[in-house]
Every structure is written in structure tokens, then in C-alpha cells.
N, C-alpha and C positions, 0 to 999 in steps of 0.2 A: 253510265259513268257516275252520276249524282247518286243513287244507290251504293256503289261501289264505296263513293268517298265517306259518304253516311255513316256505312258499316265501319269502315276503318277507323272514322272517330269513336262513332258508340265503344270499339274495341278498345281504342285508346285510353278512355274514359275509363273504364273499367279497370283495365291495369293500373292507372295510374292512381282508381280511389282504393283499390287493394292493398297499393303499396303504402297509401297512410298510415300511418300508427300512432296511437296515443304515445309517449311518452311522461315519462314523472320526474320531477325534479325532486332532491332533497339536500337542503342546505342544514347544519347542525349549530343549535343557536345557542345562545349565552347565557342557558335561565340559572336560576340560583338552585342549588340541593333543595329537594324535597319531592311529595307527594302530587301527583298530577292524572286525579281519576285512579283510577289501578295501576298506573305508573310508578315508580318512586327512581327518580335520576339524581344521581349520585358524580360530582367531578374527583378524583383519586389525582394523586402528584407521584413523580415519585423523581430519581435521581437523572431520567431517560425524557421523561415529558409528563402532560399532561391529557388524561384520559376520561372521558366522560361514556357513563355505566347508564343505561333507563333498564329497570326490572319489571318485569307481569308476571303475579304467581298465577297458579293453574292447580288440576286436581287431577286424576287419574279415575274414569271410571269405575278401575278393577283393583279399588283402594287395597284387597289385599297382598295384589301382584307390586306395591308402589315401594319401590327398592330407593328412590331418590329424588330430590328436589322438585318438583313439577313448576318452568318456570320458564321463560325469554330472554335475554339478555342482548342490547342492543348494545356494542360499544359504538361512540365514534358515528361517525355516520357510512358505516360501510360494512362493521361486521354484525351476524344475527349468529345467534345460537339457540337452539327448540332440545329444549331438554322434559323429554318424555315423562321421566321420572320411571324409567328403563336404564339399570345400569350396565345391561351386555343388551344393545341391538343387535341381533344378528343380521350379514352381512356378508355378501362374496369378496374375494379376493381379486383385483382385475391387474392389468399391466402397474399401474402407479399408485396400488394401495388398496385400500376397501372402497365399492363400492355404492354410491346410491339406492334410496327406496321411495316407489310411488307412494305416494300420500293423498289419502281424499281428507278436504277441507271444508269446513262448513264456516262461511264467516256469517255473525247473525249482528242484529240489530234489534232493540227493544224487544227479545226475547222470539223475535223470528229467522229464522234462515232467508237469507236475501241474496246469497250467492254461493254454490257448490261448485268446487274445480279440483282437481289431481295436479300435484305438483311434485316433481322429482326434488328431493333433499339428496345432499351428501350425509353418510356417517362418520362420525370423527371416528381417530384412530383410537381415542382412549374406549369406543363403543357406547358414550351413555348420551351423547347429544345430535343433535343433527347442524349442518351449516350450509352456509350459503357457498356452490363453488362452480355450478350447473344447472340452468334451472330451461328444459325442455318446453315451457309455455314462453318464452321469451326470444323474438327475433334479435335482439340486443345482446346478449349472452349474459354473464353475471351482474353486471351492473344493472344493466335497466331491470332484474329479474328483482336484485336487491331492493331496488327503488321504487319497485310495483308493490314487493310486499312492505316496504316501510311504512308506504303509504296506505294500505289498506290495512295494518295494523294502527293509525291513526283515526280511520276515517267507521271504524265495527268499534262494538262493546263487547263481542264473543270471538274465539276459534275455536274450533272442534277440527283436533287432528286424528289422523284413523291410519292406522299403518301397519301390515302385516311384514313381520320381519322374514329371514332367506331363512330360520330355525321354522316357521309357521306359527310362531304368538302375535295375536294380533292387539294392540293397543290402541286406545281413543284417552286422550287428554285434554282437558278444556280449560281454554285461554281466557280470565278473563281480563280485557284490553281496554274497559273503555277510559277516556283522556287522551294525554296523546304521549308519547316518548318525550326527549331530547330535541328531536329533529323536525324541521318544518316540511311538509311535501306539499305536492300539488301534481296534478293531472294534467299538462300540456296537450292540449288539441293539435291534429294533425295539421300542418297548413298545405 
């Protein structure tokens, strides 16, 4: 019986430190326009509200393939946009639109790679960017997905995106991020 009950904790234990997950908070702060590292956030007005822009340019390895902007754009604290500097991603057609493409990621640090991971983007309907709308590494769904990488675009000085599109041209565009956006994050332990 004391065996028995052992095992059923040890079990318990285990489910219960599985189901831990880090979470990330981001709150979006008040700073003044300007430059912050490779940053440069920008507040816009207009007749509807007020809207706050953080930008990171980037460069396209296959500088003669680079049809458009190579850059980030964080509005707000909720939306991202990865613009390849690819102006037709290609792209399937599914029940609700175009789409998603796996993307391997390299996020670096002082000129090292300190983290590789595959993350599914959506493709916008215009085809030259990617967004946040589904993000397959995330038990949370879009948000906490959003809030992982908000976060980890604060916390690297590099990204290296790599992405072969549903035409078969594969592109690698590098981010450089270090400072921080707009937005504050942090990494919430599981309790």
C-alpha cells in the first residue's frame, strides 16, 4: 500500500511540474520618440487615437534577391510584423486565407548563437510580411506566443530568420535588435 501511495504521488508530481509554464508579461510604456539601441519608437496621433511604432532594420543575406524594407515593426503592444524584405512570400491558400510558414530562428548574443527554435508565422494577405496570428510553440495561443517573442526581442542583440517559402526560395534576414522596443517584458516563473 505505501508503495502504491508513493507512486501515485511521484505521478502526481510530475504532472503537475509538466503543467508549469513560464509565462511573460508585457506592459507598453511612456518613453519619449527616439533611438533605443537598434530601436528607434516613434508615437503617431492621428483623428482615431494614438499609436506607438518601435522599428529594427535588418538586411537580407541574398542582398540581390532584396525586393523591400528588411525590418520589425512593433506597434502597440500586441501587434509584430517580420518583414523579410521579400515582396511576394509564397504561400498556400487554406479555408480562411493564406496560409502560415515554419521559420528556423537563430537568436544571438554578443555575436553568438544562444538559442535556435522553429516557429510558425502567418503571411499577410498583401504577401511581403509575416504576423503574429498562431504560433505552434505556444500552449497559450497568440498572446502568450506574442509575449514570448516580445520578449525575446528585448532580451538578444541578433535574429536570424530562415524560411523557405510553398514557391521553394528560401530566405535568411538578419535582425539587428539590440536595446529594447516600446514595451517592458519579463519572464514569469511558473508558481
Amino acid at each position: 500500500m505505501r508503495l502504491r501511495c508513493g507512486f501515485l504521488i511521484m505521478i502526481s508530481l510530475c504532472f503537475a511540474g509538466c503543467a508549469a509554464q513560464y509565462r511573460w508579461t508585457v506592459v507598453e510604456s511612456n518613453r519619449p520618440d527616439g533611438d533605443y539601441g537598434d530601436w528607434k519608437s516613434v508615437e503617431q496621433t492621428d483623428e482615431f487615437g494614438s499609436y506607438t511604432f518601435s522599428i529594427a532594420k535588418g538586411r537580407r543575406d541574398d542582398k540581390a534577391f532584396e525586393d523591400g524594407a528588411v525590418r520589425i515593426v512593433i506597434q502597440d503592444d500586441f501587434i509584430i510584423r517580420i518583414y523579410p524584405g521579400d515582396t511576394y512570400i509564397c504561400s498556400e491558400f487554406g479555408t480562411y486565407g493564406k496560409l502560415g510558414i515554419s521559420a528556423q530562428t537563430a537568436w544571438k548574443m554578443n555575436d553568438q548563437i544562444v538559442r535556435n527554435e522553429t516557429l510558425y508565422l502567418s503571411v499577410s494577405q498583401s504577401s511581403d510580411h509575416f504576423f503574429w496570428q498562431d504560433d505552434r510553440l505556444s500552449p497559450y495561443g497568440w498572446v502568450g506566443a506574442a509575449d514570448r517573442f516580445l520578449h525575446m526581442l528585448n532580451l538578444y542583440d541578433e535574429l536570424v530568420l530562415r524560411y523557405t517559402d510553398a514557391c521553394g526560395e528560401q530566405s535568411t534576414s538578419r535582425f539587428s535588435i539590440e536595446g529594447t522596443h516600446h514595451n517592458y517584458t519579463a519572464e514569469v516563473a511558473p508558481t
